[in-house]
C-alpha positions in Angstrom: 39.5 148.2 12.6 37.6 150.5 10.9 39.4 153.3 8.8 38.3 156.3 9.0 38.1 158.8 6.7 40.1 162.4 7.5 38.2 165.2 8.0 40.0 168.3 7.1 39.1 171.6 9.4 41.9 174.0 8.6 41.6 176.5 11.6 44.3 179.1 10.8 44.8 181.4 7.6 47.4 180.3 4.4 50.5 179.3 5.4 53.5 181.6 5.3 56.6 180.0 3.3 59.4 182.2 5.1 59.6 182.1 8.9 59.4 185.2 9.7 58.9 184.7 13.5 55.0 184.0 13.2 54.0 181.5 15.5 53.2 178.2 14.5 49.3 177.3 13.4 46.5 174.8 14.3 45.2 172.4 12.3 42.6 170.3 13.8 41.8 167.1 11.7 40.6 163.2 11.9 43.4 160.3 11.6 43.1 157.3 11.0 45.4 153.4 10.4 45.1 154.1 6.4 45.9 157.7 4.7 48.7 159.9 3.9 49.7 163.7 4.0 51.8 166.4 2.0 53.2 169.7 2.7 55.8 171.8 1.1 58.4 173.6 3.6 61.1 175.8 2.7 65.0 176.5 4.1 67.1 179.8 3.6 70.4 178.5 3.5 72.3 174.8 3.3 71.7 172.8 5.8 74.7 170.6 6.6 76.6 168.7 9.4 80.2 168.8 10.5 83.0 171.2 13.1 80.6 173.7 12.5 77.1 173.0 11.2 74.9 174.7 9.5 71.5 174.0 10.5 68.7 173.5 13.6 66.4 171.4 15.1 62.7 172.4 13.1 59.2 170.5 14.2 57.5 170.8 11.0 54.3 169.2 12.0 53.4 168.1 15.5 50.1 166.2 17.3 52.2 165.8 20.8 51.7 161.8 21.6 50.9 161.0 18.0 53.3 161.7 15.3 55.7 164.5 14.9 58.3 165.5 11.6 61.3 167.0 12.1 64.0 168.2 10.3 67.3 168.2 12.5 71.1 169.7 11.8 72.6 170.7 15.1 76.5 170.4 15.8 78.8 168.1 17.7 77.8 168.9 21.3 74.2 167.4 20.2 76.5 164.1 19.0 77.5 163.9 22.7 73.8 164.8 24.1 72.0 162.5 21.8 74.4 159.8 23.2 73.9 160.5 26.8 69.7 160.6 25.7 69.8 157.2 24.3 71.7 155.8 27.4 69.3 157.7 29.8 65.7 156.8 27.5 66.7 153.2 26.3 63.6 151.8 26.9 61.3 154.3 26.1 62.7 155.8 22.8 59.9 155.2 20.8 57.6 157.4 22.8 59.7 159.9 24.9 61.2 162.9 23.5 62.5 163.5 20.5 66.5 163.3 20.4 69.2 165.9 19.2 71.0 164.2 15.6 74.3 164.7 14.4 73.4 164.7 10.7 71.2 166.1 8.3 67.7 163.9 9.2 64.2 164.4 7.8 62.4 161.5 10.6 58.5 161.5 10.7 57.6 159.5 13.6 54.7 158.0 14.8 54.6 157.9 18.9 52.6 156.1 21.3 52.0 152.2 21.3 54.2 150.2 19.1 55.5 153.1 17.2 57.7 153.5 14.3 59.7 156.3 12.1 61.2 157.2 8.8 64.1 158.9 8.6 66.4 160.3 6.1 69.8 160.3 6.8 71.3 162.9 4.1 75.3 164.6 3.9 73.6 167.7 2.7 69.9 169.7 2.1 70.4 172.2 -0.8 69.1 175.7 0.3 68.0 178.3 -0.2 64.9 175.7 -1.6 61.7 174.9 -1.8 60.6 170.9 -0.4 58.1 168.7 -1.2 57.6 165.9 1.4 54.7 163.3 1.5 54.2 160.2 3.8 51.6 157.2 3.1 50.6 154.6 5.5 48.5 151.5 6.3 50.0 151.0 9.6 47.8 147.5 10.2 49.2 146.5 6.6 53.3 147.3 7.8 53.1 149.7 5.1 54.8 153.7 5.8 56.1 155.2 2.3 58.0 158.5 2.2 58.9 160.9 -0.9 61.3 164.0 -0.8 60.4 166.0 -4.1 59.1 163.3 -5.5 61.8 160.5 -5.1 60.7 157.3 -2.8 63.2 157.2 0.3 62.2 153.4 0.3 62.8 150.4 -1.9 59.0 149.8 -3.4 57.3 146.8 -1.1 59.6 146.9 2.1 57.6 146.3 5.0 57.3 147.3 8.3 55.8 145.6 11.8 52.4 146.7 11.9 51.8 149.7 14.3 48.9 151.5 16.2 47.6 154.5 15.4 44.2 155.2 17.4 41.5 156.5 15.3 41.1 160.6 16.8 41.0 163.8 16.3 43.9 165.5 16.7 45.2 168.8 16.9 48.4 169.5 13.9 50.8 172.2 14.6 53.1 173.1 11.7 55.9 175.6 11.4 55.4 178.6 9.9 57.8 177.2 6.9 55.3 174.9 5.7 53.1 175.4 3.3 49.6 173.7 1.6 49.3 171.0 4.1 47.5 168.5 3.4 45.7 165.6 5.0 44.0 162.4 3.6 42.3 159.0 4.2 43.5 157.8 0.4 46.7 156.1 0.1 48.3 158.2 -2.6 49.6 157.0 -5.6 53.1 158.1 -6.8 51.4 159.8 -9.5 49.3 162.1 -7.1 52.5 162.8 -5.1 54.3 163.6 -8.6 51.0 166.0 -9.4 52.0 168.0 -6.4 55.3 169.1 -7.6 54.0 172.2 -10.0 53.7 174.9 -7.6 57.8 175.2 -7.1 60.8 175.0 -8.3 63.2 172.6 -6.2 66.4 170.4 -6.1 66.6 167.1 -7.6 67.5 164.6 -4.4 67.8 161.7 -6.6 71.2 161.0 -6.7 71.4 161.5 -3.2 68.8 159.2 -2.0 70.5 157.0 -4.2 69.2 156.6 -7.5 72.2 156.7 -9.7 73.5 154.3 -11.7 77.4 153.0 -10.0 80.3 153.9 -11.9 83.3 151.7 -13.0 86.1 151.2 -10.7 88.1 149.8 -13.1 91.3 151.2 -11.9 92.2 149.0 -8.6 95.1 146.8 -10.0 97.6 148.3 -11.1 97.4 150.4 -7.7 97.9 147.3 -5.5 101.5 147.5 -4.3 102.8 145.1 -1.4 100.5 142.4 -0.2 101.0 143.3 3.9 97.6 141.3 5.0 96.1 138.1 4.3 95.1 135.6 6.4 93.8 132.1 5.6 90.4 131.2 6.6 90.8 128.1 5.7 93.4 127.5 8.6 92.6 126.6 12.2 93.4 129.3 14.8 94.2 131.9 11.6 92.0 134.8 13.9 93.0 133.9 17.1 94.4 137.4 17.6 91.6 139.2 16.1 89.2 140.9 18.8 85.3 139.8 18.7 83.7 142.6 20.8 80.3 142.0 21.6 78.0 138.3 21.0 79.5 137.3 17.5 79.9 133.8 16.8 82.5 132.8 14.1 83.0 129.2 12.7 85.3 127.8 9.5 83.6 126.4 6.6 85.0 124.6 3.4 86.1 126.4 0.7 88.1 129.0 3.0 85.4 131.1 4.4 84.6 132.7 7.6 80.8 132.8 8.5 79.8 134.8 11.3 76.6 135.6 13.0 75.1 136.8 16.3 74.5 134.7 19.7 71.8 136.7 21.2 69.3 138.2 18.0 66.6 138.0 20.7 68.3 139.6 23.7 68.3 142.7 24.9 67.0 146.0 23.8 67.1 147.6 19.9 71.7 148.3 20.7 72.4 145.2 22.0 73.2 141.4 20.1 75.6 143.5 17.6 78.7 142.4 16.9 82.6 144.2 15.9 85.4 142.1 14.4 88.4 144.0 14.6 91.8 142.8 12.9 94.8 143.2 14.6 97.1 144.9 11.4 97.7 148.4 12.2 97.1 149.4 8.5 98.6 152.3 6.7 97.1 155.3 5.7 97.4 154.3 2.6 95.7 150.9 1.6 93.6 148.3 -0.4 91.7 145.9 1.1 89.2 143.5 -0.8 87.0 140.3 0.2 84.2 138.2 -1.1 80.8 138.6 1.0 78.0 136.4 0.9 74.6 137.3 2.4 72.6 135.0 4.2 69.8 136.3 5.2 67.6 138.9 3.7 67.6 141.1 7.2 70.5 142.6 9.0 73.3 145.2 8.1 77.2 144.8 7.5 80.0 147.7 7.9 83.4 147.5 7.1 85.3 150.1 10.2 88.3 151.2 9.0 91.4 153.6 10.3 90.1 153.1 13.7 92.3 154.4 16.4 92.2 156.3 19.7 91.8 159.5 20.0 95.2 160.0 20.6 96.6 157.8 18.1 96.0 154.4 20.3 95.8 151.1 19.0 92.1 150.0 19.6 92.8 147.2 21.7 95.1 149.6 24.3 93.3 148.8 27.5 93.1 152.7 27.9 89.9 152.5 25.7 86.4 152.4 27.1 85.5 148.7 27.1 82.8 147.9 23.8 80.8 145.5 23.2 79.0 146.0 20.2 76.6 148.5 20.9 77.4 151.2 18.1 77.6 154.4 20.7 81.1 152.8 21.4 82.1 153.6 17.7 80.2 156.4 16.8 80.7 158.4 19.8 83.1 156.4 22.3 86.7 157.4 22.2 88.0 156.7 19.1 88.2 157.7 15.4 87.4 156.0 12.2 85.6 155.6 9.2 82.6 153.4 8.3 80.6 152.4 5.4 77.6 150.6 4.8 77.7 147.5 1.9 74.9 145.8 2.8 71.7 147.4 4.5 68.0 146.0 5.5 67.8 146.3 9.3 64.4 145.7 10.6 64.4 149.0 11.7 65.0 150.7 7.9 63.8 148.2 5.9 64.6 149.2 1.9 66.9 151.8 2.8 67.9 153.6 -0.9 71.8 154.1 -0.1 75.0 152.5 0.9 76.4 155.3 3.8 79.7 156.2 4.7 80.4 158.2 7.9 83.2 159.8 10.0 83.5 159.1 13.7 84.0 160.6 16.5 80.6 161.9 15.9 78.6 159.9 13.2 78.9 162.5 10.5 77.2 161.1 7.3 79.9 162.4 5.0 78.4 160.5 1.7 76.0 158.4 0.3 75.5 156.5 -2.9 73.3 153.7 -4.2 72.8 150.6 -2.6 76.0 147.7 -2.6 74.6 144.3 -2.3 70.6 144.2 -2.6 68.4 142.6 0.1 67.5 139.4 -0.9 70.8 138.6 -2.9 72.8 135.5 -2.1 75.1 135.9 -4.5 79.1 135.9 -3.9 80.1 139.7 -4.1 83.4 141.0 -4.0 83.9 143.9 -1.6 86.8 146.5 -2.7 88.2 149.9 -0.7 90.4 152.3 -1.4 92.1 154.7 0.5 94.8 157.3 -0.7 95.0 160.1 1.9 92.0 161.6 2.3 90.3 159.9 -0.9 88.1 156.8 -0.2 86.4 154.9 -2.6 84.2 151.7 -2.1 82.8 149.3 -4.7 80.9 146.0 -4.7 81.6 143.7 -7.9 83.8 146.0 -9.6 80.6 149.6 -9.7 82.0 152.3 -7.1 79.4 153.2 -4.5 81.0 155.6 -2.5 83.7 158.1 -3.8 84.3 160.7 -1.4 87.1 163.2 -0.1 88.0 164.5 3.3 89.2 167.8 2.8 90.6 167.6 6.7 88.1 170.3 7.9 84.4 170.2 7.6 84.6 166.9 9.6 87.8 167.4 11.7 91.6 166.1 10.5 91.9 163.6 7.8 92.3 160.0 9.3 95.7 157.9 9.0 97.3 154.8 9.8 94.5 152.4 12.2 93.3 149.2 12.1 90.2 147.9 10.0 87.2 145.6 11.1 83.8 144.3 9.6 80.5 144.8 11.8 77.3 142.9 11.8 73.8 143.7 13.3 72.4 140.9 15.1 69.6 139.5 12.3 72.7 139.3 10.0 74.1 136.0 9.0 76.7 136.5 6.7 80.5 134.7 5.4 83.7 136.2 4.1 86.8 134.7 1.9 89.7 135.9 0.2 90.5 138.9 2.7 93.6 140.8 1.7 95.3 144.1 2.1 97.3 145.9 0.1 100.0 149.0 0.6 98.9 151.4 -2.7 101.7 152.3 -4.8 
């Protein structure tokens, strides 16, 4: 296909940087399979999620059918609507509307034929700030790069499915918070992008994309009290009263582990062939739990759930429950509470995601972030450690803490207690675990 270069016709005056109520402006411009395009934008106050948000739904730039960015905060109540929107527009997500979030996301998406978006999943957005966001692509090529202030929200070389995008001219609408738009057939380089960054001052988002160096957690043993879980994967019928809910497939191999992977990786639609594997220990509130994790494959995602009950204090097998099957809305927004946190993740959805995620359900509040666990690509043994004391949790892979974070009970709702703990695969995931224990903390 031939790429076409972009023709930039701005059709409105300069920009305004506050919102002010103006309404939103035309730009009319070329686009094309190859290019890339930059704008600054600018928020008056935090934006952040939780019991009561702080944030809204913002369309920063717009060609309806094409590609639209967003930036998205709402509360609770858009949890339960984005729910009921995926179950109502499963098969046509890609190109219907856009759906309400219950975190802090930054998603530019392209719509239309064989789509694709890039979103940023964030706790927090600093304000009152200034933002630089730029987006390359060679959508033949699989190739779709993003920046926030200069910091890459994807590990350099991931790639994508190819995508269309139909050569046009198209009519841009951005918000009146954006400002020096611009529009380009070259694929920038991250020194352009980093040329960019003069005009303002803004915050620095590396650590929280993930770009930080893990710290020590050289303080588990001596906290490791009473050993109150530990079965023996080397012994027949040792998870017999564990619960598989959805396709997972589970065999015994030498040397004590337990591999599991997915039955149906090419059935159904984009929720469907995931699996749960939930223990049946009713852990305390208070815990350690640690296990060896081997990767193998480079695609796929792995979450450890943990203090998982109803939400009235049900165990999670009580027949009470809504019926799952590993589809995540059950977790995230069904009827029970927990934690989760992400060791391993390289879906084929988010290839080279920066950061390892940890979130609070009912409601799939992204609470922290830190960098990445295990790396795509490893197949290395790793030894997976969590912590929880009260509302503290801590998570490490090979003894460097990823996630260190504290529930202070009310942002995201009361702090969680006694539940049971099980580990999650998506369906490209093949993956096998040893040495699980569990610990009471001293």
């Amino acid at each position: 296909m031939k790429r076409n270069c972009f023709l930039i016709i701005v059709m409105a005056a300069a920009l305004c940087a506050a919102c002010g109520g103006k309404d939103p402006a035309p730009v009319v411009q070329s686009i094309a399979t190859r290019g890339s395009l930059g704008f600054w934008f600018h928020i008056d106050a935090d934006y952040y999620n939780g019991d009561h948000p702080q944030g809204e739904l913002v369309t920063l730039a717009e060609v309806p059918e094409v590609i639209s960015i967003t930036l998205d905060t709402p509360s609770i109540s858009a949890a339960a609507a984005a729910a009921a929107f995926a179950g109502a527009n499963k098969q046509e997500e890609q190109s219907g509307p856009k759906p309400p979030s219950s975190i802090v996301n930054l998603d530019c998406m392209w719509l239309g034929e064989k789509g694709t978006d890039f979103f940023l999943h964030l706790d927090r957005l600093p304000g009152p700030a200034w933002y630089y966001v730029a987006y390359r692509w060679d959508s033949e090529a699989g190739i779709f790069d993003g920046f926030l202030n200069g910091v890459p929200l994807r590990m350099p070389g991931a790639k994508l499915a190819p995508w269309v995008i139909a050569p046009q001219t198209v009519d841009f609408t951005l918000h009146p918070s954006v400002e020096d738009f611009e529009l380009s057939g070259e694929f920038w380089s991250d020194g352009h992008i980093m040329e960019q960054l003069s005009k303002h001052e803004y915050p620095d988002m590396t650590a929280r994309i993930g770009y930080v160096d893990p710290m020590p957690m050289d303080d588990v043993e001596h906290l490791k009290g009473e050993l109150i879980f530990a079965p023996d994967f080397s012994k027949r019928g040792v998870t017999n009263s564990w619960r598989m809910e959805g396709p997972g497939v589970v065999r015994f191999e030498d040397g004590g582990w337990m591999h599991m992977e997915s039955s149906e990786i090419d059935v159904g639609g984009p929720g469907d062939g995931h699996f749960v594997f939930w223990t049946p220990e009713v852990l305390p509130s208070d815990f350690i739990a640690e296990w060896e994790f081997q990767p193998l494959t480079d695609d796929g995602l792995c979450i450890v759930l943990f203090s998982a009950a109803g939400m009235n204090g049900e165990n999670v097998f009580n027949p009470s429950l809504k019926e799952r099957n590993g589809n995540f809305a059950g977790y995230i927004r069904g009827d029970i509470n927990c934690y989760h946190i992400s060791y391993f993740a390289n879906a084929p959805t988010n290839r080279g995601r920066t950061t390892s995620n940890m979130r609070k359900n009912h409601g799939f509040y992204l609470v922290a972030n830190g960098p990445i666990g295990v790396p795509a690509g490893s197949r290395d043994v790793h030894v997976v450690t969590l912590i929880k004391e009260g509302g503290h949790v801590r998570l490490g892979v090979d003894g460097k803490s990823i996630i260190d974070w504290i529930d202070d009970g009310v942002q995201y709702g009361p702090v969680l207690g006694n539940g049971q703990i099980a580990l999650r695969q998506m369906k490209w995931m093949k993956a096998r675990y040893r040495n699980f224990k569990v610990w009471a903390v001293k």
